[in-house]
N, CA, C and O atoms as a GROMACS GRO file, in nm:
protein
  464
    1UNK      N    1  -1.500  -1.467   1.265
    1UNK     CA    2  -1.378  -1.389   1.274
    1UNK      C    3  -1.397  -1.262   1.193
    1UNK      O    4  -1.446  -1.236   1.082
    2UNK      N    5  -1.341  -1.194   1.287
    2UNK     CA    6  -1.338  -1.031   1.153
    2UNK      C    7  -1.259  -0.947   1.164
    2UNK      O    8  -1.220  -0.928   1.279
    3UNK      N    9  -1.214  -0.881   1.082
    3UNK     CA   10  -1.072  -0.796   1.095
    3UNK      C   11  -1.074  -0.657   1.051
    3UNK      O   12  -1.146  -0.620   0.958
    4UNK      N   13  -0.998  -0.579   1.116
    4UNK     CA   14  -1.050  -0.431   1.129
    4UNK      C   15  -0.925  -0.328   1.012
    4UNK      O   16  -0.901  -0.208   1.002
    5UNK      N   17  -0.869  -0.461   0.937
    5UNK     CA   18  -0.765  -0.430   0.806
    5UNK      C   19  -0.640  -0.409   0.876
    5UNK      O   20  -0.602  -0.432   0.991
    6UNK      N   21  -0.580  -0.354   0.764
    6UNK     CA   22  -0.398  -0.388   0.828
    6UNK      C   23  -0.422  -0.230   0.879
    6UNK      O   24  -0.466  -0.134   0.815
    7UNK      N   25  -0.367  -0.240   1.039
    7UNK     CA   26  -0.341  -0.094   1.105
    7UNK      C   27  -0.198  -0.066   1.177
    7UNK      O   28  -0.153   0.023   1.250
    8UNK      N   29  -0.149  -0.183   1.122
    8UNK     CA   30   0.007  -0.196   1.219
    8UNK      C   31   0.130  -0.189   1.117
    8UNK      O   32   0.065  -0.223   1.018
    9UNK      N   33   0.214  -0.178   1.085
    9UNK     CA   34   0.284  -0.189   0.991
    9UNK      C   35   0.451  -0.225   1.087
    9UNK      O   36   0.483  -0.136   1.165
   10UNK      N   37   0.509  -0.301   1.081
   10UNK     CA   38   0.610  -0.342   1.150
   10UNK      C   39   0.792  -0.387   1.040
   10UNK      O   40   0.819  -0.471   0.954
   11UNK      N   41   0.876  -0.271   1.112
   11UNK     CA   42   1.001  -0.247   1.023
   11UNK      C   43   1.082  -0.320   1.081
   11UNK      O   44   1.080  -0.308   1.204
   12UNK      N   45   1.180  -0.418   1.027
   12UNK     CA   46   1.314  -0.414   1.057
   12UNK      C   47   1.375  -0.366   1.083
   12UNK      O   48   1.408  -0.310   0.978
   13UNK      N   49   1.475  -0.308   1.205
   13UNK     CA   50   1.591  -0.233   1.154
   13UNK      C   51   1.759  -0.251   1.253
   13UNK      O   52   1.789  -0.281   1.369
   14UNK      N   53   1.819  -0.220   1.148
   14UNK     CA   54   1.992  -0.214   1.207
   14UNK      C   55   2.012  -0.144   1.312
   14UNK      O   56   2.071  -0.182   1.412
   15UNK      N   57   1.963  -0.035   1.294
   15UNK     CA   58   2.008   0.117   1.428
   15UNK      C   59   1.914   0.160   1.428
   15UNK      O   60   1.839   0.195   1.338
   16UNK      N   61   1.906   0.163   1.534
   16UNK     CA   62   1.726   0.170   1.588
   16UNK      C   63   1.724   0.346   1.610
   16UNK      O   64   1.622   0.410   1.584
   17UNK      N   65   1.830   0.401   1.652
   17UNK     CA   66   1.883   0.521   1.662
   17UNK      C   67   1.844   0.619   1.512
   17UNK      O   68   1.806   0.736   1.505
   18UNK      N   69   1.859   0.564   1.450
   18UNK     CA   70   1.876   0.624   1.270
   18UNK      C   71   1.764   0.634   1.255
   18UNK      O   72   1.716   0.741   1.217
   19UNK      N   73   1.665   0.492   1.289
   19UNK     CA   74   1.541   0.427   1.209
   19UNK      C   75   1.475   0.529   1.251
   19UNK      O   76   1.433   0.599   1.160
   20UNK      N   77   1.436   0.580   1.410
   20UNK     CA   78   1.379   0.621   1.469
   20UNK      C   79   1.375   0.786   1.374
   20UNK      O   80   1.279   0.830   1.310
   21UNK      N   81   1.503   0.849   1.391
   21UNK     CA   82   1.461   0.949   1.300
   21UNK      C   83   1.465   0.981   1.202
   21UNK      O   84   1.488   1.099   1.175
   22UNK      N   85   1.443   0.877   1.098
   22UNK     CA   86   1.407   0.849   0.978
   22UNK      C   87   1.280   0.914   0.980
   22UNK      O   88   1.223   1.015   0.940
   23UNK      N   89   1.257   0.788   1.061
   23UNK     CA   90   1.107   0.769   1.044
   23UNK      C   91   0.974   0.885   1.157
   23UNK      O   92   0.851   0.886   1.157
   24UNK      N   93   1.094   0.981   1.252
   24UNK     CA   94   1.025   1.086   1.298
   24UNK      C   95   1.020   1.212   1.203
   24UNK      O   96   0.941   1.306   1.206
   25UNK      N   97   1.130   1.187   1.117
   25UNK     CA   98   1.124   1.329   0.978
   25UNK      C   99   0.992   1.258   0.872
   25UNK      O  100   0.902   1.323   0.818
   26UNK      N  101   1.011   1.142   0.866
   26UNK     CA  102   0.869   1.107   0.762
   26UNK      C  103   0.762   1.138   0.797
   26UNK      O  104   0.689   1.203   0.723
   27UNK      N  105   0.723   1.098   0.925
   27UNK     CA  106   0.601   1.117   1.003
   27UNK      C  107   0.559   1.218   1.070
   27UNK      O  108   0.461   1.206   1.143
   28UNK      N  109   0.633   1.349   1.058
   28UNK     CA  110   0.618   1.438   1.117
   28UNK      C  111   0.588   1.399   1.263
   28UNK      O  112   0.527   1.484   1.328
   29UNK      N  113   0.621   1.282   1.324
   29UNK     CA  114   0.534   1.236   1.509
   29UNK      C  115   0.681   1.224   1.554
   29UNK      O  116   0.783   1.196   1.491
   30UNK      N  117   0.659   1.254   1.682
   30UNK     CA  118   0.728   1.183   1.769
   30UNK      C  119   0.695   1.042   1.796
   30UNK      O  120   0.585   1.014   1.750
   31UNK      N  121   0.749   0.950   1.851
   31UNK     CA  122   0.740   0.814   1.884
   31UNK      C  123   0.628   0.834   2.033
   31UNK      O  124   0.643   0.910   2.128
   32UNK      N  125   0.518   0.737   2.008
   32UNK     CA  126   0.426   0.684   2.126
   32UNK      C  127   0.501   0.600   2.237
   32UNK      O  128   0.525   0.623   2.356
   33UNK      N  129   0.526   0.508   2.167
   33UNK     CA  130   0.655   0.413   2.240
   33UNK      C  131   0.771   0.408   2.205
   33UNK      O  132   0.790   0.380   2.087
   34UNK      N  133   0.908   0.437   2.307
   34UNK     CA  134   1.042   0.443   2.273
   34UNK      C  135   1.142   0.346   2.342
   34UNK      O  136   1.208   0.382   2.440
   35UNK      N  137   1.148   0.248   2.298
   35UNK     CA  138   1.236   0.138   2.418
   35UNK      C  139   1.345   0.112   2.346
   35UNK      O  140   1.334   0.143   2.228
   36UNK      N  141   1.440   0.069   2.378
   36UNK     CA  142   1.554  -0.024   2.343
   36UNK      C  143   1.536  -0.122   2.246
   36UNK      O  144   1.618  -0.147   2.158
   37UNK      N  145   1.392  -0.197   2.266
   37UNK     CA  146   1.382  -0.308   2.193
   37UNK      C  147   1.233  -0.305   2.087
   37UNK      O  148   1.193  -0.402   2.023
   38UNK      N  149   1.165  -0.162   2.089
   38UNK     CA  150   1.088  -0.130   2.014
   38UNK      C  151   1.080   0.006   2.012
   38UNK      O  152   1.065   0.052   2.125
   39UNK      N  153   1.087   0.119   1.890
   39UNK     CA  154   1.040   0.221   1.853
   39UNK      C  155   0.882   0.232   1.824
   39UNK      O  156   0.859   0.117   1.787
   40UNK      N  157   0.724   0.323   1.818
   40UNK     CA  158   0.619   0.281   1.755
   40UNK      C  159   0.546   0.435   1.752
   40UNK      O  160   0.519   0.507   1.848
   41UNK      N  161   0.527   0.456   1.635
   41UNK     CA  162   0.433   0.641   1.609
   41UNK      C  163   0.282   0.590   1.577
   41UNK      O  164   0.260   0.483   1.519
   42UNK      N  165   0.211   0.653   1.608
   42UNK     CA  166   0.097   0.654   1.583
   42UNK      C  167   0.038   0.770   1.508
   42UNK      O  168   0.026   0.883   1.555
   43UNK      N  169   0.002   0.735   1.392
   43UNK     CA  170  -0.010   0.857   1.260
   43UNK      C  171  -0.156   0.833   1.199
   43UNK      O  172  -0.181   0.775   1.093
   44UNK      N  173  -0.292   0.916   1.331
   44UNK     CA  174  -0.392   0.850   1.263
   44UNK      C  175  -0.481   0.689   1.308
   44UNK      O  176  -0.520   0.669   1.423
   45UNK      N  177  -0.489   0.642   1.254
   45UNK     CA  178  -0.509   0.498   1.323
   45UNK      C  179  -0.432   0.428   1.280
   45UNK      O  180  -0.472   0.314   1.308
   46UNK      N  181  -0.279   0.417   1.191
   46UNK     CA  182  -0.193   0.404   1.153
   46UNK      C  183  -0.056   0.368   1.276
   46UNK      O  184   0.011   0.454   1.333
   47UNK      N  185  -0.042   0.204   1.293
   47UNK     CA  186   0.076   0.214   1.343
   47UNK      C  187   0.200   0.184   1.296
   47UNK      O  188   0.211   0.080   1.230
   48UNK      N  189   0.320   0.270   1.320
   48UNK     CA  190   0.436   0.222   1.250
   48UNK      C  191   0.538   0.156   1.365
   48UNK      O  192   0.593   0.234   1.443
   49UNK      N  193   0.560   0.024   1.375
   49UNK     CA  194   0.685   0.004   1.430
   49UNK      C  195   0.805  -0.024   1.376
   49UNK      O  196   0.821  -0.068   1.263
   50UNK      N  197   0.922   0.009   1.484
   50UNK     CA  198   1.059  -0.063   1.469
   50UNK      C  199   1.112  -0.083   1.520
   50UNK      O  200   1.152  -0.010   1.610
   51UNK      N  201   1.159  -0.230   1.488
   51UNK     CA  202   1.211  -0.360   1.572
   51UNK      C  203   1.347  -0.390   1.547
   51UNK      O  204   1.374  -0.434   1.435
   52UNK      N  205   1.428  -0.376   1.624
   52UNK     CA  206   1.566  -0.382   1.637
   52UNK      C  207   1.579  -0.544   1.596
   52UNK      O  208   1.629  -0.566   1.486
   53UNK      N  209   1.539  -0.654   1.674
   53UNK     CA  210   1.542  -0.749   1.646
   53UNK      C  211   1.452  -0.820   1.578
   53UNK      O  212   1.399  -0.921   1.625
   54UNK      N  213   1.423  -0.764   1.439
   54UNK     CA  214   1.333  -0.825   1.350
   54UNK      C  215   1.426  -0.932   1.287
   54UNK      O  216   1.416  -1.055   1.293
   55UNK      N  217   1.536  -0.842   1.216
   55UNK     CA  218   1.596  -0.938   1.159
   55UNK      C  219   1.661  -1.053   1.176
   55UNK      O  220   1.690  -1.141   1.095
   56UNK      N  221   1.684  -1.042   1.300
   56UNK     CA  222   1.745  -1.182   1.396
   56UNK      C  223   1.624  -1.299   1.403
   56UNK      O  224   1.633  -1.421   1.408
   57UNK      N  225   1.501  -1.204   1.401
   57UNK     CA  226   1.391  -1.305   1.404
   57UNK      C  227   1.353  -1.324   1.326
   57UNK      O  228   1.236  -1.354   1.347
   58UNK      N  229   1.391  -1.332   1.168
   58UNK     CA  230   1.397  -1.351   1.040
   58UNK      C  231   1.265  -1.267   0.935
   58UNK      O  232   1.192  -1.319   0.850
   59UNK      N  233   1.269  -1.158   0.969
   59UNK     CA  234   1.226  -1.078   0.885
   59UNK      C  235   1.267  -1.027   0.804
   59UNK      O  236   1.383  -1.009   0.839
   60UNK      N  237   1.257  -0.994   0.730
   60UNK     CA  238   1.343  -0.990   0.581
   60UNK      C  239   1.280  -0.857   0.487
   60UNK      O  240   1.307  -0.830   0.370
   61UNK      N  241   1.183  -0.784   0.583
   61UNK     CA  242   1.128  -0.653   0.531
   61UNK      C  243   1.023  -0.610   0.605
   61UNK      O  244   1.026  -0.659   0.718
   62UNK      N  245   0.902  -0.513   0.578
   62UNK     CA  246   0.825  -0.462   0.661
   62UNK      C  247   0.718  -0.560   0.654
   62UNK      O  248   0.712  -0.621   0.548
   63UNK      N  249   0.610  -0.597   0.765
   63UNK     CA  250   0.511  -0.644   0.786
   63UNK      C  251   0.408  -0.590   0.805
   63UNK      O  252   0.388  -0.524   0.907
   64UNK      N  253   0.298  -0.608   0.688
   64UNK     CA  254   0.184  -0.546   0.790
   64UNK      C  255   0.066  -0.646   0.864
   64UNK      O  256   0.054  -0.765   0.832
   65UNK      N  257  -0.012  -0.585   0.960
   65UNK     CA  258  -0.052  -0.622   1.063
   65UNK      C  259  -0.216  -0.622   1.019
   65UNK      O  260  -0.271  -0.514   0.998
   66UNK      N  261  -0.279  -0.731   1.008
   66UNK     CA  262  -0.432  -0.751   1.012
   66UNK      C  263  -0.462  -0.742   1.150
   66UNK      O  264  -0.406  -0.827   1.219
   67UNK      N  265  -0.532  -0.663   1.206
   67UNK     CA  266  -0.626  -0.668   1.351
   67UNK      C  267  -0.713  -0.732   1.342
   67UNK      O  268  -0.802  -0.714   1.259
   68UNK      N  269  -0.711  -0.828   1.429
   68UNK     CA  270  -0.838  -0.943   1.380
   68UNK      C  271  -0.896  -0.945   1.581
   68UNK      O  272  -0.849  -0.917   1.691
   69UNK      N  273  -0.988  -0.983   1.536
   69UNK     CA  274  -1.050  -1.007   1.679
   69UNK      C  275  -1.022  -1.192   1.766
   69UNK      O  276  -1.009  -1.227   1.883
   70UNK      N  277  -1.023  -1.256   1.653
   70UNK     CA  278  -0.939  -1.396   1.760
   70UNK      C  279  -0.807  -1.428   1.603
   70UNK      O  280  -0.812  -1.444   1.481
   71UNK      N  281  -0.736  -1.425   1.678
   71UNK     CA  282  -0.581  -1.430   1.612
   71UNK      C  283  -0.582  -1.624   1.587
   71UNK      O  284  -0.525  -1.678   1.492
   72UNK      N  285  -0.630  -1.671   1.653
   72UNK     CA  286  -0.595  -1.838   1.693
   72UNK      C  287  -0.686  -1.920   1.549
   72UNK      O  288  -0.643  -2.017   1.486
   73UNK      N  289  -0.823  -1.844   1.523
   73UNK     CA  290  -0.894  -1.844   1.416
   73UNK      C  291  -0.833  -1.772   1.282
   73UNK      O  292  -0.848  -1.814   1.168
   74UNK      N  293  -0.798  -1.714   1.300
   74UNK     CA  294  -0.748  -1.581   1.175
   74UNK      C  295  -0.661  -1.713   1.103
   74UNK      O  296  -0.680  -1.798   1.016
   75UNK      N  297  -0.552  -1.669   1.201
   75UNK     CA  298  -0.446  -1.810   1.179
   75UNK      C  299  -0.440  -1.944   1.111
   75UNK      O  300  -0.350  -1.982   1.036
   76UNK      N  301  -0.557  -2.018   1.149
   76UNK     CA  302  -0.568  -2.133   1.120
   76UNK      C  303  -0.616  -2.134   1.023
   76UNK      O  304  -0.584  -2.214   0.936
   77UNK      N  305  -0.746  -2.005   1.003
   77UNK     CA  306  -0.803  -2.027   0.855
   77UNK      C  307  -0.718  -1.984   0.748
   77UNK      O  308  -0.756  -2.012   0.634
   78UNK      N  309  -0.629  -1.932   0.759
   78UNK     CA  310  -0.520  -1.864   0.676
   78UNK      C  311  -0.453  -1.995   0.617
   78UNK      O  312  -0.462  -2.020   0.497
   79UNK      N  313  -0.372  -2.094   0.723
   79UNK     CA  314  -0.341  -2.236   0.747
   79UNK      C  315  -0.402  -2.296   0.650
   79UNK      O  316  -0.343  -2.316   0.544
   80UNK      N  317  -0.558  -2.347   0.675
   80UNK     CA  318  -0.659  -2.413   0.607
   80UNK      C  319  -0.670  -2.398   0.462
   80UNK      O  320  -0.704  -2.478   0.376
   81UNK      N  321  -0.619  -2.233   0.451
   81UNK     CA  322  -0.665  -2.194   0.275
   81UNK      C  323  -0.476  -2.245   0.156
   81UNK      O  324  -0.439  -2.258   0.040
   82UNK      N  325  -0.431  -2.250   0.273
   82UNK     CA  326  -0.294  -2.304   0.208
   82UNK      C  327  -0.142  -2.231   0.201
   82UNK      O  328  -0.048  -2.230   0.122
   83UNK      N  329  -0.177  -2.165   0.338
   83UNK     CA  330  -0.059  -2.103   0.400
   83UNK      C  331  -0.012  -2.190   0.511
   83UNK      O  332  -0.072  -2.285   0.561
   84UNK      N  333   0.134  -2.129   0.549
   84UNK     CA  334   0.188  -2.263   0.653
   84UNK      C  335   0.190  -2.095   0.761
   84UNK      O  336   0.167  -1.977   0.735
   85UNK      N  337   0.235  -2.179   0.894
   85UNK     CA  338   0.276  -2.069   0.995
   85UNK      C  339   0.362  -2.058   1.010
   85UNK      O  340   0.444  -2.149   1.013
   86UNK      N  341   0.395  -1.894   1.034
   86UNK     CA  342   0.517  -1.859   1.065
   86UNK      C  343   0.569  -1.800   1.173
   86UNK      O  344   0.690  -1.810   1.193
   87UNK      N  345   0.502  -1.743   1.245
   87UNK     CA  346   0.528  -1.713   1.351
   87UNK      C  347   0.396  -1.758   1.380
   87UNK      O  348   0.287  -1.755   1.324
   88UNK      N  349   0.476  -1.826   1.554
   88UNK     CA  350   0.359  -1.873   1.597
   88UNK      C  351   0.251  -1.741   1.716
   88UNK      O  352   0.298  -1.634   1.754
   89UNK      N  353   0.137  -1.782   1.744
   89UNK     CA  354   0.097  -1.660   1.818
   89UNK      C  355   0.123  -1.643   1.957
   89UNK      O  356   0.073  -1.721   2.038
   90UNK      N  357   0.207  -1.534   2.000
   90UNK     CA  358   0.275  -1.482   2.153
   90UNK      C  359   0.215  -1.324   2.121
   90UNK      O  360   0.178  -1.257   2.025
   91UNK      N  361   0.232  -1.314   2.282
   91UNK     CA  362   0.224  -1.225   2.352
   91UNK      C  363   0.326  -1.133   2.343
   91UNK      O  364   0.437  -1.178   2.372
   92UNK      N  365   0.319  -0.998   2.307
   92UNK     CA  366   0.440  -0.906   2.311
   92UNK      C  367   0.398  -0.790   2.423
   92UNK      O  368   0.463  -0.688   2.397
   93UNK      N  369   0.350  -0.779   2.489
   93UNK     CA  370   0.316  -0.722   2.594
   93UNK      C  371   0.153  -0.657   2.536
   93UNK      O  372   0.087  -0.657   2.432
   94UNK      N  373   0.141  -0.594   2.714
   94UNK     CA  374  -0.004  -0.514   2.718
   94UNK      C  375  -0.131  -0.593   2.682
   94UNK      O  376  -0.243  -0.542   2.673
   95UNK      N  377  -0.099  -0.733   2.661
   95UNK     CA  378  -0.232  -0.791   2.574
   95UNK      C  379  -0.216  -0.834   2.514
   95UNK      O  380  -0.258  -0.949   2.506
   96UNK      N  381  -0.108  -0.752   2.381
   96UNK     CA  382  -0.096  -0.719   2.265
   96UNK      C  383  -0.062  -0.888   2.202
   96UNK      O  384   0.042  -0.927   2.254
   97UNK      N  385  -0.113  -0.979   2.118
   97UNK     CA  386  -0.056  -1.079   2.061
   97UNK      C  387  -0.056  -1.064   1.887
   97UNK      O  388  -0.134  -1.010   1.808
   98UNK      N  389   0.070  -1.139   1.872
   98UNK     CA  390   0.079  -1.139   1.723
   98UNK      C  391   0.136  -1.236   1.656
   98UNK      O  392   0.213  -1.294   1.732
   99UNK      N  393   0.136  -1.280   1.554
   99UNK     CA  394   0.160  -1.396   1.448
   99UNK      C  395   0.134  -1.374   1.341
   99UNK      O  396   0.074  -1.270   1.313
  100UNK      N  397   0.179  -1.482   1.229
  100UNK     CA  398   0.205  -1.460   1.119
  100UNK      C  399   0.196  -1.593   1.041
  100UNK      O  400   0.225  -1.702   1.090
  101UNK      N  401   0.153  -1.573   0.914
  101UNK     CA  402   0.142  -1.669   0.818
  101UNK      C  403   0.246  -1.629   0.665
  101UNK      O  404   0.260  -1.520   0.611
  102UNK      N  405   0.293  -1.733   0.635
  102UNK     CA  406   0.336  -1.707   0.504
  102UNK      C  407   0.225  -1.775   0.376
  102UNK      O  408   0.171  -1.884   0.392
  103UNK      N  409   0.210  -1.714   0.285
  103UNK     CA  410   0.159  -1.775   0.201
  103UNK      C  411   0.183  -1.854   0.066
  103UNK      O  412   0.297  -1.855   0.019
  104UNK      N  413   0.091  -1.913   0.008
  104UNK     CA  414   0.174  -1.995  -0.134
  104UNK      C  415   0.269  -1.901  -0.188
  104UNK      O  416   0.384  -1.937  -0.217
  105UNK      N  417   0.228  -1.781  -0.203
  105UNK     CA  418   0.340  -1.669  -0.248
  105UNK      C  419   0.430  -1.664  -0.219
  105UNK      O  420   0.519  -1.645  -0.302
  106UNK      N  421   0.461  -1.682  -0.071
  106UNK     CA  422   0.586  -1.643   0.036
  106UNK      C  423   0.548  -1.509   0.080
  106UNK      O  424   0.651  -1.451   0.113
  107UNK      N  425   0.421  -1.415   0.098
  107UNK     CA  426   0.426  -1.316   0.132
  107UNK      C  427   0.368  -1.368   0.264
  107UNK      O  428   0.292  -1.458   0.301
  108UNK      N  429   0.462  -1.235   0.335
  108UNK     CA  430   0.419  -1.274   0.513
  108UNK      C  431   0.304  -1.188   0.522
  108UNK      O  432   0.319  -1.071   0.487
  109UNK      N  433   0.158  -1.240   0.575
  109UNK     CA  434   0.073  -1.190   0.661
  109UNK      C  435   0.129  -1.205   0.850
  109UNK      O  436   0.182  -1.291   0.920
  110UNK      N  437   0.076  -1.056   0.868
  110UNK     CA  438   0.092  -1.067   0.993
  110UNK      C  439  -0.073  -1.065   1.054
  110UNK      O  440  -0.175  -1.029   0.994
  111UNK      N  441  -0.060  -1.112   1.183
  111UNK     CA  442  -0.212  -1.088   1.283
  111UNK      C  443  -0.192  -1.054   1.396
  111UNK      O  444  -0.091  -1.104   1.447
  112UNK      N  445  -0.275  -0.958   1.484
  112UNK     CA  446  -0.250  -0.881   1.572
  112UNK      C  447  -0.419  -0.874   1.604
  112UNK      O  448  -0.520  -0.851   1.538
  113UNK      N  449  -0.387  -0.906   1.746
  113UNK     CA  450  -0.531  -0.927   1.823
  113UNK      C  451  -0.492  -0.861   1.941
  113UNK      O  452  -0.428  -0.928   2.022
  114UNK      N  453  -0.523  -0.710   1.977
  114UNK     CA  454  -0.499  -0.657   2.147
  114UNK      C  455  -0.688  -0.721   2.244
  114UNK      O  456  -0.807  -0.697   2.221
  115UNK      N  457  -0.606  -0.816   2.362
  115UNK     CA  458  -0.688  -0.866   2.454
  115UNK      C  459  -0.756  -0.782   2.538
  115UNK      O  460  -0.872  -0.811   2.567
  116UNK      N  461  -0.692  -0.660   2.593
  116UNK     CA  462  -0.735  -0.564   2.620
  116UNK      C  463  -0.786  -0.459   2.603
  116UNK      O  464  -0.813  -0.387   2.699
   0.00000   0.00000   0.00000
């Protein structure tokens, strides 16, 4: 397994409306992707998203994203070293899959493997 470091960074937010240009005055970018149910800039090899329904899906702050090349391995060895799972690994379109581990800490790792 090997991982290409955290390149995703993934926000909560209330008003996706606000977040968005929050976070287009920070970033000097316009948004790559603009939906209803995801905002996402690309700053660099740097991704920033925001997720309207993070918090419903119990996120509780920003996540960042390890790119790993098999997510199912990443995962388990994460598991193995004495983290539980937290999100399990799905598909969010394009390929794109992601999951998450919490650790003895309680800090959430995220993992992100694009199939394509």
């Amino acid at each position: 397994m090997t991982t290409q470091g955290i390149q995703t960074v993934i926000y909560p937010v209330h008003d996706l409306a606000r977040a968005k240009a929050a976070f287009a005055a920070l970033l000097g970018a316009e948004p790559v992707a603009d939906s209803a149910y995801y905002v996402g800039f690309q700053v660099g090899a740097q991704h920033i998203g925001l997720n309207p329904n993070g918090h419903a899906s119990g996120m509780t702050g920003p996540v960042a994203y390890y790119h790993v090349d098999d997510i199912n391995k990443a995962q388990a060895a994460l598991v193995a070293a004495g983290g539980k799972e937290g999100e399990a690994v799905h598909e969010v379109g394009n390929g794109r899959l992601i999951a998450s581990v919490v650790d003895a800490d309680g800090n959430v790792i995220g993992l992100l493997q694009d199939t394509q």
